[in-house]
C-alpha positions, 0 to 999 in steps of 0.5 A: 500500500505504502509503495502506491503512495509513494508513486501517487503522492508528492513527499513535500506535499505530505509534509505540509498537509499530513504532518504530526502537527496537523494530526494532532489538531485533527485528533483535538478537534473530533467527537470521534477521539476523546484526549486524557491529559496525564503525567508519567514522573521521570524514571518510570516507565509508561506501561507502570502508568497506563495501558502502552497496548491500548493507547496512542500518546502525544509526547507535549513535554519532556523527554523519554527513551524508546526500547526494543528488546532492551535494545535503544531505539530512539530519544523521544523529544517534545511535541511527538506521536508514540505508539502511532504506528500500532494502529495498523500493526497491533500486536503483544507489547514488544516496546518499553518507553521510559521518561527520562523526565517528568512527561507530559501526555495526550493520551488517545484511544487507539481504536478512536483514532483508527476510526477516524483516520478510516473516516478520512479521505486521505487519513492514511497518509498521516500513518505513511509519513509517520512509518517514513519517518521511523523508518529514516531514524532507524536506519540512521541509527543502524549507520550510527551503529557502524562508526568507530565508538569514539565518532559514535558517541561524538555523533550522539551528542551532536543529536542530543545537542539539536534536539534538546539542547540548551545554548549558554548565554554567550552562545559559545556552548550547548548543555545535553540535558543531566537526564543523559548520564553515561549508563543511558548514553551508552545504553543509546550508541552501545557501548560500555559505560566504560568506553563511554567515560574513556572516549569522553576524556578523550573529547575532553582533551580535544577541547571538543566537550567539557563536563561539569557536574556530571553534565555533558557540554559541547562547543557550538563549532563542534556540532554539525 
């Protein structure tokens, strides 16, 4: 089906129109889907809070980690569907989403916003640009995958630093937030938590980081 759409449709065009933006006010603004405002405190995982199987969240503060079989498969940022994807593909739970800080959610039913993507004349395409966009990150991480540690984690904190980063007032450095300790940063680019304090001394050498008070900080001329 996806193969169709891609022969019908032009990317920039579903940008524009289908994007998770748009979605989310056509969810707000339906009597078809009713939305639960909720919170998930940092550190717990979502499926301790709520039914990860039955619900489709709209991430509008925070930050959280998504997981497959123990394995990191992405950094969750602000103002981001999670779970869309199960309305199509429903299946046992095979994912864990842990709040790195306190979250703030919308929480819609799966079969609602099923119902009403069916009712729409061109609802799927919300689903399509959603699978395309998970499936780039996911094969940027398998790229990330195959770099040397060092460039590995080098490239991680440049992402950190895009998505969630905090520029100081002289505009010479970016802070990754103190929620990425070393255990989850090597969690994120696999690798030891050894090697991820060893490759980090190193980039502390170069001047390229510096770390203070447990808390990574990079040199703006450093991120890509």
């Amino acid at each position: 089906m996806y193969t169709e759409l891609d022969q019908l449709y032009n990317m920039d065009i579903i940008r524009t129109n289908f994007n998770q933006e748009k979605l989310l006010h056509e969810l707000l603004t339906s009597s078809l889907v009713d939305s639960t405002t909720i919170t998930i405190p940092k550190n717990r995982y979502f499926d301790t809070i709520t039914d990860t199987q039955e619900y489709i969240y709209y991430l509008e503060h925070g930050i959280a980690h998504l997981s497959y079989e123990n394995k990191s498969l992405a950094v969750l940022i602000n103002q981001q569907f999670i779970g869309l994807g199960t309305v199509l593909d429903f299946q046992e739970k095979t994912f864990d989403i842990q709040a790195y800080t306190d979250c703030e959610l919308l929480m819609f039913d799966r079969k609602q916003v099923m119902e009403l993507l069916f009712s729409m004349q061109e609802g799927m395409l919300y689903l399509y640009l959603y699978e395309k966009d998970l499936q780039k990150a996911l094969l940027e991480k398998i790229d990330l995958l195959y770099q040397k540690g060092s460039v590995r984690l080098l490239k991680t904190f440049q992402t950190l630093c895009h998505t969630c980063g905090d520029i100081s007032k002289d505009g010479h450095w970016v802070s990754i937030p103190r929620c990425f300790t070393i255990k989850r940063i090597a969690d994120m680019t696999n690798l030891s938590p050894r090697s991820v304090s060893d490759f980090s001394e190193e980039l502390i050498d170069k001047k390229i980081i510096k770390k203070e008070a447990g808390q990574f900080i990079i040199h703006i001329k450093n991120i890509e």
